[in-house]
FITI-387352 format. One record per atom (N, C-alpha, C): residue in one letter; x, y, z. Coordinates in steps of 0.02 Angstrom, whole numbers, plus 50000, padded with zeros to 5 digits. Layout:
BEGIN
aXYZ/...
***
This chain:
BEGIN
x550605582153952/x549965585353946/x549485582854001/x549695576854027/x549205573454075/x549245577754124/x549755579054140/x549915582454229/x549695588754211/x549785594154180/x549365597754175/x548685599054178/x548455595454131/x547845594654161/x547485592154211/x547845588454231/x547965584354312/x547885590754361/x548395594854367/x548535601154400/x547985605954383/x547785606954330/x547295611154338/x546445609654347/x546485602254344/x545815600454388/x545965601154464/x546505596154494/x546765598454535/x546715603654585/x546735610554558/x546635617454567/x546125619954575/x545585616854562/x545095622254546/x544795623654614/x544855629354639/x544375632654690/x543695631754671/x543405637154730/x542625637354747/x542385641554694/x542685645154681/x542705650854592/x542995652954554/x543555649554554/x543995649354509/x544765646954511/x545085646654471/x545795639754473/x546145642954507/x546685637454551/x546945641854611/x547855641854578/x547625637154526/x548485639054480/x548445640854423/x548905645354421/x549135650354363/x549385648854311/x550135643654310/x550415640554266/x550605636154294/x551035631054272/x551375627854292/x551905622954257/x552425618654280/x553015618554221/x553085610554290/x553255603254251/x553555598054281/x554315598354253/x554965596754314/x555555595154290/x555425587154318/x556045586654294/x556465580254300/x557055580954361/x556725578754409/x557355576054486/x557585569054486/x558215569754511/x558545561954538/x558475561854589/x558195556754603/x558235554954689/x558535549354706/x558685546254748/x559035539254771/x558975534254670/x559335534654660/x559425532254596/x558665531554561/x558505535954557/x557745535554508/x557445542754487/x557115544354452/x556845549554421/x556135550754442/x556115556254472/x555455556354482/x555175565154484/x554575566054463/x554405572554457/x554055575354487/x554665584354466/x554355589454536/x553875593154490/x553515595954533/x552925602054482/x553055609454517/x553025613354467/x553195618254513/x552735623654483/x552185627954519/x551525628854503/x551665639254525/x551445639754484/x551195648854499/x550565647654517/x550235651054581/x549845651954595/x549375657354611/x548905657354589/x548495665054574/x548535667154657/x548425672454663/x548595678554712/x547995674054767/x548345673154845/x547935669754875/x547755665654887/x548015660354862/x548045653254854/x548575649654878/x548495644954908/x549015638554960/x548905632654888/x549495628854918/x549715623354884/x549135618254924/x548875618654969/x548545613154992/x548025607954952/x548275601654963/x547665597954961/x547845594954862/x548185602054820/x548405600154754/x548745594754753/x549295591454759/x549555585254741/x549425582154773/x549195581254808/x548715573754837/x548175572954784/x547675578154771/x547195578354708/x547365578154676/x548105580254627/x548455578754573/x548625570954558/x548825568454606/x548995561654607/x548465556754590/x547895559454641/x547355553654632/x547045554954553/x547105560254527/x546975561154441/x547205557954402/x548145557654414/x548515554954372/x548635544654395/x548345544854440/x548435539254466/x547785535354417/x547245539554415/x546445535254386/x546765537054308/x547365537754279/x547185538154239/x548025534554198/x548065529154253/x548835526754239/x549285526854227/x549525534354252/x550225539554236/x550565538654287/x551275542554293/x551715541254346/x551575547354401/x551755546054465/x551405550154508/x551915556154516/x551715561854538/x552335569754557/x552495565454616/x553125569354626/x553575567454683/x553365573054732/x553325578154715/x553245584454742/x553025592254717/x552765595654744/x552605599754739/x552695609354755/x552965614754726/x553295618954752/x552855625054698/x552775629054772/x552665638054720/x552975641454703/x553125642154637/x553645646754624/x553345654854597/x553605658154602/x553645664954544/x553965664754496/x553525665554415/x553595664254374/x554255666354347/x554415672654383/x555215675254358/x555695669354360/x555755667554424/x556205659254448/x556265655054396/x555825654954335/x555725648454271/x556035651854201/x556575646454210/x557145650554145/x556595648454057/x556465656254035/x556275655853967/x556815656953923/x556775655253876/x556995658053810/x556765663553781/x557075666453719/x556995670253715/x556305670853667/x555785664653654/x555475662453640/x554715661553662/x554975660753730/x554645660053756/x554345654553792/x554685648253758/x554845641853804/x555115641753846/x555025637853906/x555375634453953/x556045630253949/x556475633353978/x557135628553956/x557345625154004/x556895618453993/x556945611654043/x557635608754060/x558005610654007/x558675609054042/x559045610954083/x558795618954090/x559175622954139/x558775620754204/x558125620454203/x557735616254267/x557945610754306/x557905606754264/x558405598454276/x559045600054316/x559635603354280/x560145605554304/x560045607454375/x559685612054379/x559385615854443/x559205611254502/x558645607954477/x558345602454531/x558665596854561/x559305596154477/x559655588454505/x560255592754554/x560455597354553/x560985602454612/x560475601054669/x559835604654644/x559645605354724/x559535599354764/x559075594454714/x559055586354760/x559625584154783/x560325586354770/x561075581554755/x560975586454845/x561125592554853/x561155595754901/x560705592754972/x559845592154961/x559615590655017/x559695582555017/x559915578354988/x560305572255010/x560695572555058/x561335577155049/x561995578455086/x561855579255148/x561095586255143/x560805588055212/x560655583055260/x560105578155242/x559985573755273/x560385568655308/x560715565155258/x561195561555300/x561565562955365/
***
């Protein structure tokens, strides 16, 4: 609940919030866990300047910091039929894709 609200102070434009929704997974990186955010953003709006301001929120307020930050379209975020978020299929997702741009780099 922190990072959310983190993110949507974060966000806020000159007249109004510059994110829409947003959903944190769970990535592996070099043996550690650390979290991605991955943000819908209202029509017109850049990622700029948000997780750096996200951070310094969650940082004044003794939480663990995002690793990173990405815009998605909301289609891209597996629901249920519920209407929840199914974080496991995310995880799965993120820990493929981090496992992948490791390989890249090296």
């Amino acid at each position: 609940m922190a990072v959310t609200g983190a993110l949507r102070r974060a966000g806020v434009g000159p007249d109004r919030l510059t994110i829409d929704d947003c959903v944190v997974v769970a990535a592996g990186w070099d043996h550690e866990v650390r979290a991605i955010v991955l943000v819908h953003l209202r029509s017109g709006h850049g990622t700029d300047g948000i997780l750096a301001r996200a951070n310094e929120i969650l940082s004044g307020l003794d939480k663990p910091l995002l690793a990173e930050l990405r815009a998605v379209e909301m289609e891209s975020i597996p629901v249920g039929v519920t209407g929840r978020v199914l974080k496991r299929r995310l995880r799965e997702a993120y820990a493929a894709a981090t496992a992948d741009e490791a390989v890249h780099s090296c």
